[in-house]
Backbone as CSV, one residue per row, in Angstrom:
resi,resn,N_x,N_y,N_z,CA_x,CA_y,CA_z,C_x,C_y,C_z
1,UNK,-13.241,-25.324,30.576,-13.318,-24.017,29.992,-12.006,-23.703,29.281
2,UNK,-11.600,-24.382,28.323,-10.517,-23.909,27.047,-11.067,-22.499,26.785
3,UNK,-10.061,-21.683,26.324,-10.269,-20.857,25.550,-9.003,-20.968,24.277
4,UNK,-9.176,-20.487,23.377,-8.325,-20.657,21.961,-8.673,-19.261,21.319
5,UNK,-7.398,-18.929,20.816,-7.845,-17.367,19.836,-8.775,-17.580,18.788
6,UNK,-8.908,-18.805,18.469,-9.877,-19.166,17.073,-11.565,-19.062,18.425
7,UNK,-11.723,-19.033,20.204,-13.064,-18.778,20.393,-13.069,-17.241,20.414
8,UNK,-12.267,-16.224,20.236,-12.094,-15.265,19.959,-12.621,-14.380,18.722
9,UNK,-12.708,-15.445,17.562,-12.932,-14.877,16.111,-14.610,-14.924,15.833
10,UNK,-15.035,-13.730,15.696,-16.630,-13.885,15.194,-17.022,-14.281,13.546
11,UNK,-16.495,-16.084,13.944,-16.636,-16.363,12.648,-18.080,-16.767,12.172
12,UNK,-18.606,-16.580,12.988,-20.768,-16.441,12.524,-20.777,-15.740,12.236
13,UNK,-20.122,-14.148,12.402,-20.758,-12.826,11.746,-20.043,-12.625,10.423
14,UNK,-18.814,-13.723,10.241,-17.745,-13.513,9.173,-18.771,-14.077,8.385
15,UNK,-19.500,-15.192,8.354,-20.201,-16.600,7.806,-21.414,-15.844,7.173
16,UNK,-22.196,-14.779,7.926,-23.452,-13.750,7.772,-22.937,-13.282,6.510
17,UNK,-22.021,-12.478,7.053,-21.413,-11.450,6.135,-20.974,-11.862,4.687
18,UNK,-20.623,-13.135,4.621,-20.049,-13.331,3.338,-21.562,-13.915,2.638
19,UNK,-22.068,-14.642,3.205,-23.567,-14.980,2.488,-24.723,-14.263,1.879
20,UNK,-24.374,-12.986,2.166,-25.405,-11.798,1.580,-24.971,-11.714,0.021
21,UNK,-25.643,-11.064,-0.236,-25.388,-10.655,-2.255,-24.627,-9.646,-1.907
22,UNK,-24.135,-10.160,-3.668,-22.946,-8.884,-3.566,-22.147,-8.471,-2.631
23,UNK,-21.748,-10.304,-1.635,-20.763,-9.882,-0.518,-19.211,-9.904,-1.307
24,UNK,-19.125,-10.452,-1.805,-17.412,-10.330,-2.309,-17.382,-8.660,-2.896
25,UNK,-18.662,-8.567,-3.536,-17.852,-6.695,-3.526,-17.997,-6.095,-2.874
26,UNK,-18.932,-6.098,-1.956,-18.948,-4.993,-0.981,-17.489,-4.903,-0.012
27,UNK,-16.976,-6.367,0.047,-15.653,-7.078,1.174,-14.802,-6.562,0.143
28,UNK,-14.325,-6.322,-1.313,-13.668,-6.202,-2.033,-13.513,-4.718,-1.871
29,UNK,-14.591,-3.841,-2.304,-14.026,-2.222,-2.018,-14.183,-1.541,-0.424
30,UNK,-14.298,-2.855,0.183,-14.336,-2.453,1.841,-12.282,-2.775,2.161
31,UNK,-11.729,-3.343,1.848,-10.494,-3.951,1.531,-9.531,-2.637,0.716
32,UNK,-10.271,-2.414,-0.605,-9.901,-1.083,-1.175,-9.582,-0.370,-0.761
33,UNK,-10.958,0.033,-0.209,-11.036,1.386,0.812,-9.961,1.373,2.147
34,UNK,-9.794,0.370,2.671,-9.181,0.454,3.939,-7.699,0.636,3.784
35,UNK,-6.977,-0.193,2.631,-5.748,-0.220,2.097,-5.268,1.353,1.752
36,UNK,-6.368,2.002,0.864,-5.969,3.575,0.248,-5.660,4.478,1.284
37,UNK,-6.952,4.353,2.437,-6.863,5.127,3.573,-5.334,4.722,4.416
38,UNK,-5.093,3.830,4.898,-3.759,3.757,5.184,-2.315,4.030,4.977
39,UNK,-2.452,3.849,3.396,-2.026,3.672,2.430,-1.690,5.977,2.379
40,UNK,-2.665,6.539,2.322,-2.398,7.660,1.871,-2.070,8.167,3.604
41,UNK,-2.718,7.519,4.322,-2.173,8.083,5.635,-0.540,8.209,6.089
42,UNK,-0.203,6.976,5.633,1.564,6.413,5.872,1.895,5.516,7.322
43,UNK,0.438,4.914,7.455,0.642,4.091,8.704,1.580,2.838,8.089
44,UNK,2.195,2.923,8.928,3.392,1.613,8.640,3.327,0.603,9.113
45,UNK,3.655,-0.410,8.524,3.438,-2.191,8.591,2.194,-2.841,8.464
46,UNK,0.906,-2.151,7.615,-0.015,-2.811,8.106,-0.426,-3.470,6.437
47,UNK,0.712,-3.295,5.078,0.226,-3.960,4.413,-0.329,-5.649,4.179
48,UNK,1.015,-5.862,5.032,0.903,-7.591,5.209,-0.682,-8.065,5.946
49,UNK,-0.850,-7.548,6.702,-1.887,-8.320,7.701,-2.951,-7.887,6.661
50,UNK,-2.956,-6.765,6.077,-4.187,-6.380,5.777,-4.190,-7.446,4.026
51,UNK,-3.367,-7.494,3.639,-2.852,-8.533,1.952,-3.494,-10.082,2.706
52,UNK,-3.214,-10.632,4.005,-3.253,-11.818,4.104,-4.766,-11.840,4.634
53,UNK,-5.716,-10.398,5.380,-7.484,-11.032,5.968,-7.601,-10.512,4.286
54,UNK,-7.628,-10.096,3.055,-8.124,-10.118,2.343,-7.547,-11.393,1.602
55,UNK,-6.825,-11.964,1.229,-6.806,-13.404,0.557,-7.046,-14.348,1.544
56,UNK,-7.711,-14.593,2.876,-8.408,-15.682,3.727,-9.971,-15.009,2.916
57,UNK,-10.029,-13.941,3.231,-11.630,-13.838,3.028,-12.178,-13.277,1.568
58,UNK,-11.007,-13.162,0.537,-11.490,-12.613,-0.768,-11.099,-14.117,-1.621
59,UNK,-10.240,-14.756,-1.010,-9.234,-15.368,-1.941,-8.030,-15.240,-2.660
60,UNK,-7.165,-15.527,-3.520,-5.915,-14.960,-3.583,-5.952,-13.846,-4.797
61,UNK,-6.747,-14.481,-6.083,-6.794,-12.991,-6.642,-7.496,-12.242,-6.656
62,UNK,-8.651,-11.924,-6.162,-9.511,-10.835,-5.567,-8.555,-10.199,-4.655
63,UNK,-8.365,-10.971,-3.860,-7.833,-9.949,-2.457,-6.218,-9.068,-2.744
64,UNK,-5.828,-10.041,-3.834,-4.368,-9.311,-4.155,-4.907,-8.058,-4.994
65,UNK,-5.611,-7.779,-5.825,-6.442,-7.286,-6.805,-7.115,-6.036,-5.689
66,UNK,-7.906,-5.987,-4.394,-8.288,-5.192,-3.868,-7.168,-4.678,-3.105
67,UNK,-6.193,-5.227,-2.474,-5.059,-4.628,-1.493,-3.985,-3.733,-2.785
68,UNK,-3.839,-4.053,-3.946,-2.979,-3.856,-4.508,-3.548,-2.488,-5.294
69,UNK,-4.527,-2.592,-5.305,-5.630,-1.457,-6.621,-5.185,-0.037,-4.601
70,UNK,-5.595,-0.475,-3.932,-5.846,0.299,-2.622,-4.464,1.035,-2.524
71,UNK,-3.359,0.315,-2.489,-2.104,0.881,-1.835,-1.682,1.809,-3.088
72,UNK,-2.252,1.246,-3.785,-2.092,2.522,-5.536,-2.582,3.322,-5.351
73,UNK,-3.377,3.414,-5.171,-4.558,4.687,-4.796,-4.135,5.534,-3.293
74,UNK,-3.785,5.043,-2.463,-3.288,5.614,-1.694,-2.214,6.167,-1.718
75,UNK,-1.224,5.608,-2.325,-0.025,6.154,-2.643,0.402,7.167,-3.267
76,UNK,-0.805,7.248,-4.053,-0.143,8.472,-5.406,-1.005,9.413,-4.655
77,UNK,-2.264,9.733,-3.883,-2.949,10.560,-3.338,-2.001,11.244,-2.274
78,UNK,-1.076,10.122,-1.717,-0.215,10.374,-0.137,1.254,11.505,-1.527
79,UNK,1.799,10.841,-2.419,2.330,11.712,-3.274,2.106,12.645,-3.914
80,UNK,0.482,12.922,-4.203,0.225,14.393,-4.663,0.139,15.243,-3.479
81,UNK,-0.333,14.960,-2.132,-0.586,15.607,-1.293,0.978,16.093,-0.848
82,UNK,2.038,15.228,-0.661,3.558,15.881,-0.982,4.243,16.717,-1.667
83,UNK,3.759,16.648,-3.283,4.106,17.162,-3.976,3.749,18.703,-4.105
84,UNK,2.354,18.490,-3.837,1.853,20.374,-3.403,1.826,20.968,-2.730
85,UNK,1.900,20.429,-1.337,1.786,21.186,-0.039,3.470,21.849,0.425
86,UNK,4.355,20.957,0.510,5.324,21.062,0.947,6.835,21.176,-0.122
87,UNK,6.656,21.417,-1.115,7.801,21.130,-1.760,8.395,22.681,-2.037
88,UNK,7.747,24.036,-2.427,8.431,25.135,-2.162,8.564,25.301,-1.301
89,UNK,8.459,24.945,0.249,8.615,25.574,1.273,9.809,24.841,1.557
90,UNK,9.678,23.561,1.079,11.212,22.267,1.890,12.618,23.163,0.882
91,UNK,12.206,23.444,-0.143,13.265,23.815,-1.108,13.844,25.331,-1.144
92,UNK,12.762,26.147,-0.287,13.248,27.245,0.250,14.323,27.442,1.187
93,UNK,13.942,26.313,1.899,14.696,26.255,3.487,15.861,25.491,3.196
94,UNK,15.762,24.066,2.224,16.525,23.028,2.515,17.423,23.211,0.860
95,UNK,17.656,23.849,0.191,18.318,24.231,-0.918,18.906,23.026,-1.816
96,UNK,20.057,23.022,-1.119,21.217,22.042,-1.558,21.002,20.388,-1.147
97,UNK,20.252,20.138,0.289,20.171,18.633,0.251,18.872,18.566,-1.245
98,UNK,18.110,19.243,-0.862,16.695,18.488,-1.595,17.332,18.429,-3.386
99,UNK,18.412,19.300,-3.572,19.156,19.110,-4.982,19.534,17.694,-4.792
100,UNK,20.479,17.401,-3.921,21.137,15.903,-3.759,19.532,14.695,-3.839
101,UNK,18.339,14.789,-3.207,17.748,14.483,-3.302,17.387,13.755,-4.489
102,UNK,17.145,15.231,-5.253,16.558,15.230,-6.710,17.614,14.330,-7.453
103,UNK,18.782,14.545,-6.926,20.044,13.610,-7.921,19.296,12.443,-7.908
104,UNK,19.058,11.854,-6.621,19.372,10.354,-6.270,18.308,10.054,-7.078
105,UNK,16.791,10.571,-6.730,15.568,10.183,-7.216,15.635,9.727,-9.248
106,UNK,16.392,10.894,-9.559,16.082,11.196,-10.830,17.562,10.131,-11.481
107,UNK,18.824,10.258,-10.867,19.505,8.859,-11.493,19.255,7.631,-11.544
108,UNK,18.460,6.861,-10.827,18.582,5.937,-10.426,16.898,5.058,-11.434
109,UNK,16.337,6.092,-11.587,15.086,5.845,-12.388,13.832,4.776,-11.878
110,UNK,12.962,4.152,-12.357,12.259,3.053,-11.886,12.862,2.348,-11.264
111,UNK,14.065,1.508,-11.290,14.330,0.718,-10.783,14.787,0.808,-9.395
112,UNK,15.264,2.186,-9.388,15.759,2.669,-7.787,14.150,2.435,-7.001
113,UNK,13.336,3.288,-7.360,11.784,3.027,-6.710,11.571,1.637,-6.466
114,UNK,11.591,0.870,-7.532,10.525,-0.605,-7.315,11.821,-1.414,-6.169
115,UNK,13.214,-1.062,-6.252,14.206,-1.899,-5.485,13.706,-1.323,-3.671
116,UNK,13.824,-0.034,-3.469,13.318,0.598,-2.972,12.195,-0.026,-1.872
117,UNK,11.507,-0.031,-2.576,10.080,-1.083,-2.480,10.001,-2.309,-1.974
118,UNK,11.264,-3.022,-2.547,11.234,-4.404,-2.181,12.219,-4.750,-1.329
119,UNK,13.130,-3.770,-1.017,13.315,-3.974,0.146,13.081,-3.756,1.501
120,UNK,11.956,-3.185,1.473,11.443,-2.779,2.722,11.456,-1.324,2.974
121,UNK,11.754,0.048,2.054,12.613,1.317,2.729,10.806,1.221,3.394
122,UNK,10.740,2.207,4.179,9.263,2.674,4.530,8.599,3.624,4.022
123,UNK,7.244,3.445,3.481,6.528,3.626,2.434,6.397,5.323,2.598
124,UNK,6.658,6.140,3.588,6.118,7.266,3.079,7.936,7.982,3.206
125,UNK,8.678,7.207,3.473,9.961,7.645,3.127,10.014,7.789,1.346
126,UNK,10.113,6.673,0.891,9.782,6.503,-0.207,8.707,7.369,-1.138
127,UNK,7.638,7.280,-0.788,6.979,8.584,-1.518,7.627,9.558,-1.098
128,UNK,8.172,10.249,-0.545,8.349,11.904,-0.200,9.690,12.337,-1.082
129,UNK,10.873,10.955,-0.759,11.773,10.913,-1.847,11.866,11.289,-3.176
130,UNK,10.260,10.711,-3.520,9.826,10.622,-4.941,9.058,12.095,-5.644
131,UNK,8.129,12.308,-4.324,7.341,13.686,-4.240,8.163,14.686,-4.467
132,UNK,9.282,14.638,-3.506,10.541,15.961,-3.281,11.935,15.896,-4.743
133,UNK,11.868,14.573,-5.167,12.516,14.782,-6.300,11.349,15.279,-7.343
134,UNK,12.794,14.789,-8.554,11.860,14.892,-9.851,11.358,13.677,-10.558
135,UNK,10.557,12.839,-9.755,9.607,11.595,-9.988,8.501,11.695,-10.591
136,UNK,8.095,11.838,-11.881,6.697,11.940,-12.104,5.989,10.799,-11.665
137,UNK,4.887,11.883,-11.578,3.622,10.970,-10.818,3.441,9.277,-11.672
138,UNK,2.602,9.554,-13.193,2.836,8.046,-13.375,4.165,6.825,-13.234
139,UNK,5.388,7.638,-12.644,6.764,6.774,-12.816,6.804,6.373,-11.822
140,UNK,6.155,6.892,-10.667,5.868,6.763,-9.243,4.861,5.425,-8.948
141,UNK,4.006,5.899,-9.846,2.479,4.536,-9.793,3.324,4.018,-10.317
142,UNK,3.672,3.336,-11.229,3.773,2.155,-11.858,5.073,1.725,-11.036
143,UNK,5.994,2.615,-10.522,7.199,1.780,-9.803,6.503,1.198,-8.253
144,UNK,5.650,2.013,-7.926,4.816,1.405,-6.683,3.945,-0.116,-6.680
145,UNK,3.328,0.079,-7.694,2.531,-1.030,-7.456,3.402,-2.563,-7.957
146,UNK,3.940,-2.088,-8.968,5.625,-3.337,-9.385,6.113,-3.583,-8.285
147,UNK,6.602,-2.642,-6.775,7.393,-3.005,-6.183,6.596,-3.344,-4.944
148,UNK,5.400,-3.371,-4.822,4.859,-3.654,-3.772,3.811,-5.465,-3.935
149,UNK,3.781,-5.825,-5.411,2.900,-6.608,-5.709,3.608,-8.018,-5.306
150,UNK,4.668,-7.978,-4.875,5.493,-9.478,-5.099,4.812,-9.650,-2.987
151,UNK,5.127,-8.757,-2.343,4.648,-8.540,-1.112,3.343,-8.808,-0.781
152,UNK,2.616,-8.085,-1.528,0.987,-8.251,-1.411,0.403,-9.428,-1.934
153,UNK,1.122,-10.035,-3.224,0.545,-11.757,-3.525,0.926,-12.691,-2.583
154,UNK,2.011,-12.694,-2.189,2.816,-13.877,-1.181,2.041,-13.886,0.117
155,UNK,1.667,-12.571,0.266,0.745,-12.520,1.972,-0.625,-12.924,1.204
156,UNK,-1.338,-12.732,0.663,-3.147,-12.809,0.131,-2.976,-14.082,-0.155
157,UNK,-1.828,-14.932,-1.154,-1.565,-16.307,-1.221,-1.362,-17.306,0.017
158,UNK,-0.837,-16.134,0.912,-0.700,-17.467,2.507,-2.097,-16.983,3.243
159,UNK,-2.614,-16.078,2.929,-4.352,-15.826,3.685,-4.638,-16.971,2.723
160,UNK,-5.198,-17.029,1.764,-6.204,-18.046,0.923,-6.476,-18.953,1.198
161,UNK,-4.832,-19.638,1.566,-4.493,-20.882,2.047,-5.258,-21.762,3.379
162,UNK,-6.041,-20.717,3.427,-6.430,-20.998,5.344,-7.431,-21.799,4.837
């Protein structure tokens, strides 16, 4: 009686699942969907695992393509929801840092975001930074998904691999 984490994996229902029609899209905006929701939630660390079961089970550019379209979508939703709810009230109270804030956000331009990004800061640090400065929204998307895509191919590229 071995047991192994691979008798653990319900890879018959994985095997079902991918053999139906129209399984790569349904697995593709099921991947989407799960990435955005996280993604706008601000649960932390779960891009990797979730970049590498979508390139084992999408492949490498589908799955980079669904994790990457997702954390976009989540991101700028998790940044509008910042940007409106809380920003007169933080700037009422918090005056002078959220000015220093606005410095950092607004000198440093795209490249502060996408560096940002790639080095690891944590993702809803980073949006709120961006939300609470003066970051417009598209400068925000496009520095997000630039700084998150080198992350999300390298993991969906070592899923594929399996």
């Amino acid at each position: 009686m071995e047991s192994s984490f691979a008798s653990f994996l319900p890879t018959d229902s994985i095997d079902l699942l991918l053999a139906l029609p129209f399984a790569e899209v349904w697995l593709t905006m099921g991947f989407l969907g799960l990435t955005a929701s996280i993604y706008a939630t601000g649960i932390p660390g779960a891009l990797l695992p979730i970049s590498f079961s979508s390139g084992a089970m999408l492949g490498g550019v589908l799955g980079v393509g669904a994790v990457a379209a997702g954390a976009t979508a989540g991101s700028v939703l998790l940044y509008v929801l910042l940007k409106r709810s809380s920003e007169a009230a933080l700037r009422l109270k918090y005056g002078g840092q959220m000015q220093r804030l606005d410095d950092l956000a607004s000198r440093g331009g795209i490249l502060s975001i996408i560096g940002m990004r790639l080095v690891g800061v944590p993702h809803v640090a980073v949006t709120a930074i961006c939300a609470f400065g003066s970051v417009g929204g598209r400068r925000y998307a496009l520095a997000t998904i630039v700084g998150l895509l080198p992350a999300i191919a390298l993991s969906a590229t070592a899923g594929a691999s399996l």
